[in-house]
Z-matrix of the N, CA and C atoms (Angstrom, degrees):
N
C 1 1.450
C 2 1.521 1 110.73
N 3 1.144 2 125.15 1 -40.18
C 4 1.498 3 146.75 2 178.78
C 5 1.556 4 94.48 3 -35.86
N 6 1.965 5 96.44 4 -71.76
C 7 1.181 6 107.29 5 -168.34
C 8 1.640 7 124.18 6 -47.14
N 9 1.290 8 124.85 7 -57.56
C 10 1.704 9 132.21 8 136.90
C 11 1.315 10 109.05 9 5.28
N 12 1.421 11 119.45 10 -76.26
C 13 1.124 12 107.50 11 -157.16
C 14 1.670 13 107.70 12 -83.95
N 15 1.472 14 123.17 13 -12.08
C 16 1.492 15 137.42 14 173.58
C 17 1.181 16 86.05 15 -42.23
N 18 1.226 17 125.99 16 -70.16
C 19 2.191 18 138.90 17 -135.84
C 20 1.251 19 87.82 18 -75.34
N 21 1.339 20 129.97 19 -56.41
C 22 1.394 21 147.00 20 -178.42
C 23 1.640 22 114.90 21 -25.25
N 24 1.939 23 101.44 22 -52.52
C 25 1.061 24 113.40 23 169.34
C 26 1.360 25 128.44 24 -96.92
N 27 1.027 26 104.98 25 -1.88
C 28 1.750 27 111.58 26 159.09
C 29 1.434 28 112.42 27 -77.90
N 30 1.031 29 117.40 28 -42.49
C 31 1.639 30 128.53 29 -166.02
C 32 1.908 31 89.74 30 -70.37
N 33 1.427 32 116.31 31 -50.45
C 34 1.408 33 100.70 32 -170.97
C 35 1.344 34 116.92 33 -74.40
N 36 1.614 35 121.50 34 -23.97
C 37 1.113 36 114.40 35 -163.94
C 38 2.164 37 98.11 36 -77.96
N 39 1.663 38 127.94 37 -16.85
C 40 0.985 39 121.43 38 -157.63
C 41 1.260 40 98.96 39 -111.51
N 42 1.621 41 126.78 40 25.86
C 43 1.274 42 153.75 41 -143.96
C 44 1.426 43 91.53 42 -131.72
N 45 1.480 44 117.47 43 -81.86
C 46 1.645 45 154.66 44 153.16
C 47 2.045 46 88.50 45 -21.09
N 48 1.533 47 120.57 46 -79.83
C 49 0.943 48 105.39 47 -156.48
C 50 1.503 49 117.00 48 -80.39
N 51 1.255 50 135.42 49 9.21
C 52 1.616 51 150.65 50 164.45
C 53 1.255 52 86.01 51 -86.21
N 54 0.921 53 141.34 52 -68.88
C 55 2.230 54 127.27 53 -152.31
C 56 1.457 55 96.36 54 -77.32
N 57 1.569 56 135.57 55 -22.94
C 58 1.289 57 119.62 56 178.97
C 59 1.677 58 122.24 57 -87.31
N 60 1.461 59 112.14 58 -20.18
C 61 1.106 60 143.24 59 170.31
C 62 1.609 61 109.23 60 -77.79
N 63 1.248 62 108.87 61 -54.68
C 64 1.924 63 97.24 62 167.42
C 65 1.578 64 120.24 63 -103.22
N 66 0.976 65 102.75 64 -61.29
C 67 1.489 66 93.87 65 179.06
C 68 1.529 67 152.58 66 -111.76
N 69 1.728 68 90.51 67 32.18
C 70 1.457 69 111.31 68 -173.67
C 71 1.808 70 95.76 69 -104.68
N 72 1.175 71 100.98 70 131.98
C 73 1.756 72 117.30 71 162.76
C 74 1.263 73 133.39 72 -66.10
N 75 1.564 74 110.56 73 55.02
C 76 0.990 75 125.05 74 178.24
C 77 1.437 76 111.45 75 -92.73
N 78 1.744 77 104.61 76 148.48
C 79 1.848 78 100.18 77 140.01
C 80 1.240 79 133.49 78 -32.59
N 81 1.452 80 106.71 79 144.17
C 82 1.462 81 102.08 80 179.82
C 83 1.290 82 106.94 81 -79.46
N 84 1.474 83 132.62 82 -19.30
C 85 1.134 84 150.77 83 157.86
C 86 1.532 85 125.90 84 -17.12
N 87 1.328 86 89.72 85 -66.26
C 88 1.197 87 129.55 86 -157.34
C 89 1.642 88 102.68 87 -81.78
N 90 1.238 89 134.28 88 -44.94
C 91 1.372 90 141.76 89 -147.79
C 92 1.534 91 98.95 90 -74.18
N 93 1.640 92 120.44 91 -44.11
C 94 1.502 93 121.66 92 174.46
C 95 1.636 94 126.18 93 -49.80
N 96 1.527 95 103.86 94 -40.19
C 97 1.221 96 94.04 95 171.15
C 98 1.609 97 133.10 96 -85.42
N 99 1.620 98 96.82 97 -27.57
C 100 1.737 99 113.41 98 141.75
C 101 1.668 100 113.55 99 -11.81
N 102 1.321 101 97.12 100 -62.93
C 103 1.550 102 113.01 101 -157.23
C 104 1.479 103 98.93 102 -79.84
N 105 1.514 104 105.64 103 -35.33
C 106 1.496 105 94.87 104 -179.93
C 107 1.428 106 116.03 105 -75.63
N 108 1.361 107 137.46 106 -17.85
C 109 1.318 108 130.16 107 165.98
C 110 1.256 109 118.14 108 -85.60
N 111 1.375 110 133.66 109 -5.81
C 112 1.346 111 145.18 110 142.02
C 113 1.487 112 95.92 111 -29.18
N 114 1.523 113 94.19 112 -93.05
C 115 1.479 114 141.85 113 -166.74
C 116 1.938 115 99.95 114 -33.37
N 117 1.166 116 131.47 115 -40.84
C 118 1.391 117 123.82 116 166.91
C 119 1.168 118 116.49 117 -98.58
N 120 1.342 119 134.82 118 -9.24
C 121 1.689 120 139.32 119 168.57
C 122 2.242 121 85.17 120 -59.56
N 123 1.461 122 115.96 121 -61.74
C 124 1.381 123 105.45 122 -174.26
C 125 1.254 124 116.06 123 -66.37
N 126 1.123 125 136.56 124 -37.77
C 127 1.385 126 136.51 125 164.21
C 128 1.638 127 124.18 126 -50.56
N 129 1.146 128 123.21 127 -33.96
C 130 1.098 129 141.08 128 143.16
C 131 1.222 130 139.71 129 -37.81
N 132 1.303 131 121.98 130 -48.35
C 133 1.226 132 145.07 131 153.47
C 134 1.182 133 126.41 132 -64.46
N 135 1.693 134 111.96 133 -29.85
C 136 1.495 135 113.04 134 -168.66
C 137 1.570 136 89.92 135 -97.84
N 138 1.192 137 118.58 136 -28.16
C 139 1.743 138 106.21 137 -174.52
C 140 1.780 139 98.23 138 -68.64
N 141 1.541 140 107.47 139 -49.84
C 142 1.500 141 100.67 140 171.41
C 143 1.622 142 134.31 141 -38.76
N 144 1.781 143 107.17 142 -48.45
C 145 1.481 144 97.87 143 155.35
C 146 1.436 145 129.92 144 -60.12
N 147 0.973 146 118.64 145 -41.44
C 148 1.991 147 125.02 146 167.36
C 149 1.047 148 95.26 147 -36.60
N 150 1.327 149 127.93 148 -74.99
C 151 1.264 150 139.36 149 -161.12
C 152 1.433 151 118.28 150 -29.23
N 153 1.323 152 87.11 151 -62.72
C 154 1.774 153 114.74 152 -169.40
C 155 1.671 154 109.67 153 -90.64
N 156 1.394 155 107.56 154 -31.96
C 157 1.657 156 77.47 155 175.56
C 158 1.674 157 112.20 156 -130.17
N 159 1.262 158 100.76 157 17.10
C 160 1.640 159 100.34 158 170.10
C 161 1.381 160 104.24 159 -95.67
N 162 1.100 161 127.00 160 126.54
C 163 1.585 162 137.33 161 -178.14
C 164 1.562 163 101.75 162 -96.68
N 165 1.362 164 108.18 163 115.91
C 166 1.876 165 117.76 164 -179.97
C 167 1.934 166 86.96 165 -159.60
N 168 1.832 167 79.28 166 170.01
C 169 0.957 168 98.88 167 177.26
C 170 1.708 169 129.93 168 -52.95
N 171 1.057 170 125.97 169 146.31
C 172 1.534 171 113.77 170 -174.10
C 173 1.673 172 116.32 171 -75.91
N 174 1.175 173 121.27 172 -19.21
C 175 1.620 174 130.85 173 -177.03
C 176 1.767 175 87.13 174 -86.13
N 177 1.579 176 114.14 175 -37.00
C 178 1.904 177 91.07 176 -178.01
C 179 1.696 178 103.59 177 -93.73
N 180 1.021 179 131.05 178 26.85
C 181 1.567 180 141.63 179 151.28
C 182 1.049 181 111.81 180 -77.33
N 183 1.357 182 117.56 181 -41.61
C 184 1.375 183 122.52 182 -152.40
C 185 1.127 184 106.65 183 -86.84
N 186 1.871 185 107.33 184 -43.61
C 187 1.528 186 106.99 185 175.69
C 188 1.512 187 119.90 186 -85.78
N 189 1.100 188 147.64 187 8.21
C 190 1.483 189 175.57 188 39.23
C 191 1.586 190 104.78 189 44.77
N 192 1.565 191 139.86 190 -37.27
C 193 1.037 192 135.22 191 149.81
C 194 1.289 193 139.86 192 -65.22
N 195 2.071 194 105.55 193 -43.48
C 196 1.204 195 125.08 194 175.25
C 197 1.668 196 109.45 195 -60.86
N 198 1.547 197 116.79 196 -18.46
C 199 1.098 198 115.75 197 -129.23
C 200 1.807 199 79.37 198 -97.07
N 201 1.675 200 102.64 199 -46.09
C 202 1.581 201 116.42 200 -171.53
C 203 1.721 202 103.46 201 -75.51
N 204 1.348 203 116.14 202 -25.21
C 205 1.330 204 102.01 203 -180.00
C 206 1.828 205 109.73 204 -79.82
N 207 1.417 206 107.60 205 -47.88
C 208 2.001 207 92.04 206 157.99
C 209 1.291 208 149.37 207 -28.81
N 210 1.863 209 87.95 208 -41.95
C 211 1.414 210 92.57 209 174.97
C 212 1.498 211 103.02 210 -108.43
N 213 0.980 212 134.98 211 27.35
C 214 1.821 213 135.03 212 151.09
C 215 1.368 214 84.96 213 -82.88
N 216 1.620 215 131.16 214 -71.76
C 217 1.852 216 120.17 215 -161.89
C 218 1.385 217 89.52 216 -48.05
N 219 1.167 218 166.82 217 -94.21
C 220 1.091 219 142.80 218 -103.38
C 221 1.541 220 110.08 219 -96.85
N 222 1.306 221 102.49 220 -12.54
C 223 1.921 222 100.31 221 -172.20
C 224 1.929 223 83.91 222 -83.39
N 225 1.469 224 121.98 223 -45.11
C 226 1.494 225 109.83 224 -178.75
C 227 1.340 226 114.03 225 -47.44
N 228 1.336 227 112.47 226 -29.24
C 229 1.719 228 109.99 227 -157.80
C 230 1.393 229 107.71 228 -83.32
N 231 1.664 230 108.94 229 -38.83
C 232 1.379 231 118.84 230 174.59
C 233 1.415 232 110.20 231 -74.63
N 234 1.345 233 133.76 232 -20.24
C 235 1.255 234 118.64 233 170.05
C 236 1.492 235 124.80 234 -90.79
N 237 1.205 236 124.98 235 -1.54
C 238 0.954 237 153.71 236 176.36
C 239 2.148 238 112.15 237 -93.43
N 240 1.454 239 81.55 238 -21.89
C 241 2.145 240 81.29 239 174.40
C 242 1.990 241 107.81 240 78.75
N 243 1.492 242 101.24 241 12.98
C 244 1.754 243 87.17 242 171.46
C 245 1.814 244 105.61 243 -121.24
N 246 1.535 245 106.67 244 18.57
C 247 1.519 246 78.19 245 176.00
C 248 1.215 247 104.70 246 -92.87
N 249 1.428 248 122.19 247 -4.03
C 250 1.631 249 104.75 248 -174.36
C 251 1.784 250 114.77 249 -75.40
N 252 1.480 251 103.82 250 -4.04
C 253 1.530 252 106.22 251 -178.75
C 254 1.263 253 101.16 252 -112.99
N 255 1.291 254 137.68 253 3.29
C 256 1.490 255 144.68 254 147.86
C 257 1.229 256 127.99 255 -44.27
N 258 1.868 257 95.42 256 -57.43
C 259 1.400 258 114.50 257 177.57
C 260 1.534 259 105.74 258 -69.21
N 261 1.348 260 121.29 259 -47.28
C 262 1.342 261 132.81 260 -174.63
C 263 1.528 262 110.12 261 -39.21
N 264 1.484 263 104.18 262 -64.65
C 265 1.618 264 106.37 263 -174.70
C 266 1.104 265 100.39 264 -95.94
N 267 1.517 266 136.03 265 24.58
C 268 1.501 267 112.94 266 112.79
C 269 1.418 268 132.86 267 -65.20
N 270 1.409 269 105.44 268 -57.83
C 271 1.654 270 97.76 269 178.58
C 272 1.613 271 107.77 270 -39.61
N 273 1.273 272 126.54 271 -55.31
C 274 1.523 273 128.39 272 177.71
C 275 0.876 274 106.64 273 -29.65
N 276 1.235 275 128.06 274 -75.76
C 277 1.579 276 131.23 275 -170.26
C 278 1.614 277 103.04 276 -60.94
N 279 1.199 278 124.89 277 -57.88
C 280 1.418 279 101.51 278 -163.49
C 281 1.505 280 109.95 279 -80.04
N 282 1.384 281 126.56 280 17.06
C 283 1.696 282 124.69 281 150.40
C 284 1.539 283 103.66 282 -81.85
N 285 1.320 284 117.34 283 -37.24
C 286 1.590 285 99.90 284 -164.23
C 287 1.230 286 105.24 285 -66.59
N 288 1.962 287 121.25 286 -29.23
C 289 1.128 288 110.41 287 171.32
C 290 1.444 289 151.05 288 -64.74
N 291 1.469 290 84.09 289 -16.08
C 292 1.784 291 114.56 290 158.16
C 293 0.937 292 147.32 291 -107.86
N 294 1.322 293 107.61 292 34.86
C 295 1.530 294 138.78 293 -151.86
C 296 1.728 295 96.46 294 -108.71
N 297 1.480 296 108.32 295 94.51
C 298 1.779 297 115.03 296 168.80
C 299 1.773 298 104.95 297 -14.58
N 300 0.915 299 123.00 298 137.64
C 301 1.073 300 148.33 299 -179.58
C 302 1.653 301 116.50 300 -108.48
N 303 1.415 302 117.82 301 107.11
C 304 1.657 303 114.51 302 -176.57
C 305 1.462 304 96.44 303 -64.09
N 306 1.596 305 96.93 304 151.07
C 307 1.653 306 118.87 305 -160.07
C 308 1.736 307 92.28 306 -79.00
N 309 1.439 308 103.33 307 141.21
C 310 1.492 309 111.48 308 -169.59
C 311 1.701 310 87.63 309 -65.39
N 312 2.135 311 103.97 310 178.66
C 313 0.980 312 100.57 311 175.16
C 314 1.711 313 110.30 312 -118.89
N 315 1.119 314 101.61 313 142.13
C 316 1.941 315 97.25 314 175.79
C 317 1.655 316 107.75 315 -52.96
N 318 1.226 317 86.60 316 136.43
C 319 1.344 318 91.63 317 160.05
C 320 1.517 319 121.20 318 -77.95
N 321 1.354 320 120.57 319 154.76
C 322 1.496 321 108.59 320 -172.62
C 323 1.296 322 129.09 321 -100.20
N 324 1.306 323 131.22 322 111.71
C 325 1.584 324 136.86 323 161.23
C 326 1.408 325 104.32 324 -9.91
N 327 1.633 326 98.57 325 123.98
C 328 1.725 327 111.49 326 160.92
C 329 1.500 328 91.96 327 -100.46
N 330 1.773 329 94.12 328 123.19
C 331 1.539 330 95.43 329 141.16
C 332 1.250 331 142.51 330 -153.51
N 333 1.714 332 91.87 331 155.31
C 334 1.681 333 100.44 332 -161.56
C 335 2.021 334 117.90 333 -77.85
């Protein structure tokens, strides 16, 4: 029965995202993030069926989740317009961290 109502909600949400995509009067603004709450309502659901009716190991569930929830953060970030400054001030940071270093200085010999 579960399953029923799964299709149910796939079918409406790709229902929902064809009339908002053609012929709803929206912002153009507006329609991306539309899509992005579409876009994880199905992802959501489909990790939920995995979940529940693919029988595997529990350590490859686990990494099979980590794996879809990474790449959901990054499809939000890119649809949203901040992963390209994500990546950015990463590279930043990981040059400053590799950024030659002037050679320390000796300290100087007292002598008596």
């Amino acid at each position: 029965m579960s399953l029923l109502y799964l299709v149910l909600a796939l079918v409406i949400v790709a229902i929902a995202a064809r009339y908002i995509n053609t012929e709803a009067g929206m912002p153009d603004k507006a329609k991306p993030v539309v899509n992005l709450v579409l876009a994880l309502i199905v992802v959501g659901m489909l990790l939920w069926l995995i979940n529940t009716y693919i029988p595997m190991a529990e350590s490859i569930k686990t990494i099979l989740n980590i794996v879809v929830v990474v790449a959901t953060c990054v499809f939000v970030l890119q649809t949203l317009g901040l992963w390209n400054r994500i990546v950015a001030m990463g590279n930043t940071l990981w040059a400053n961290i590799n950024r030659p270093r002037p050679p320390e200085n000796p300290k100087p010999t007292e002598q008596h």
